[in-house]
N, C-alpha and C positions, 0 to 999 in steps of 0.2 A: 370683237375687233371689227370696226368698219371696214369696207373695204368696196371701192369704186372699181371695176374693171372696162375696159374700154376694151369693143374687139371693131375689126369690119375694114381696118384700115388696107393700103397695097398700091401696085402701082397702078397707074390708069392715064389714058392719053385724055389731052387734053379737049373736052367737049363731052366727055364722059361723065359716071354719076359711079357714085359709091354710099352707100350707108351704114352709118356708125352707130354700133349700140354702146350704152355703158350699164352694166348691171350692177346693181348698189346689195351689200350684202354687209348684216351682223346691225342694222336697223332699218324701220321704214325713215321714206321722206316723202311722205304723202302731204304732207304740212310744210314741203321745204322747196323752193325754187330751186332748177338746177340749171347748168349751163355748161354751155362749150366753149374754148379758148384752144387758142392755137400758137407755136410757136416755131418760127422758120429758123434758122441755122444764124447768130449772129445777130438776131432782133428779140427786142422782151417780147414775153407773153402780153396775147392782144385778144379781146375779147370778138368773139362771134358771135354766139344766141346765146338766150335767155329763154326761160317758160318759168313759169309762176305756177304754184300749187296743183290747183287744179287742170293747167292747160288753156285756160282761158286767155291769158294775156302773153303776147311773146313781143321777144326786143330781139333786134339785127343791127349787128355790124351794116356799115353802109354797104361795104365792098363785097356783102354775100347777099344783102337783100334782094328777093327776086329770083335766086338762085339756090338757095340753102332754106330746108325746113325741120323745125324744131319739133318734137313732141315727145308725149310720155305717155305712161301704162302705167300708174299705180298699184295695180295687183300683180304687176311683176317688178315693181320696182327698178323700173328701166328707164331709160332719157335715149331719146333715137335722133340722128342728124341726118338727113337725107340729103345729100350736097349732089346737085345736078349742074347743065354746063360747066366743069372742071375746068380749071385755069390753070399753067403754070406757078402763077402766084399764091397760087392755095395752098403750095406744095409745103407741110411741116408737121410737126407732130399735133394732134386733136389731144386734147386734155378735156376730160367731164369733171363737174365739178356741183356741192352741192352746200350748199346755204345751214348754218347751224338754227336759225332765228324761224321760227313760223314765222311762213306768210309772208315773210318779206323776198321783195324780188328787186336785183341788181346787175347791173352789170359789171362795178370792180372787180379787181381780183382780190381786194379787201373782205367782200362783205360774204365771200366762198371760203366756207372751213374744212370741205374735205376735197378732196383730188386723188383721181386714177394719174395711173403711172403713164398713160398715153399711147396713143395709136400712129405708126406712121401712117400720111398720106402723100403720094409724091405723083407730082401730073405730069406727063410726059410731052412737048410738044409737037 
């Protein structure tokens, strides 16, 4: 059984950093894009980052570029989000998520076949 876990999440004032892991378990995704989305209380699910197989390519939401960094471990099978200056507006649940398809990298929420149960993040002002 696959299975996405997301930990790292908590409260934190705003101008703060926190970082999020998602540890991927029951297959690799060494061959698989994965990504982060987020979802505030009353708004759909909205994409944040992206990173591609290897780590080479990454894609940003406008509203975290600058402030939010993507990356991965392949021998651990992990996707990390390192979210620095913290906004109120950040403030909702972090969903990882991971691509069925080699190689291909996205940002819908279409083209993502697995998903963790999600991490709250809430920014205090």
């Amino acid at each position: 059984q696959v299975q996405l876990v997301e930990s790292g999440g908590g409260l934190v004032q705003a101008g703060g950093s926190l970082r999020l892991s998602c540890a991927a378990s029951g297959r690799t995704f060494s061959r698989n894009a994965k990504g982060w989305f987020r979802q505030a209380p009353g708004k759909e699910r909205e994409f944040v980052a992206a990173i591609n197989w290897s780590g080479s390519t990454t894609y940003y939401a406008d509203s975290v570029k600058g402030r939010f960094t993507i990356s991965r471990d392949n021998a651990e099978n992990t996707v990390y989000l390192q979210m620095n200056s913290l906004k109120p507006e950040d403030t909702a649940v972090y969903y990882c998520a991971a691509t069925s398809v080699n190689y291909r990298l996205g940002y819908s929420r279409d083209e993502y076949d697995y998903w963790g149960q999600g991490t709250q993040v809430t920014v205090s002002s």
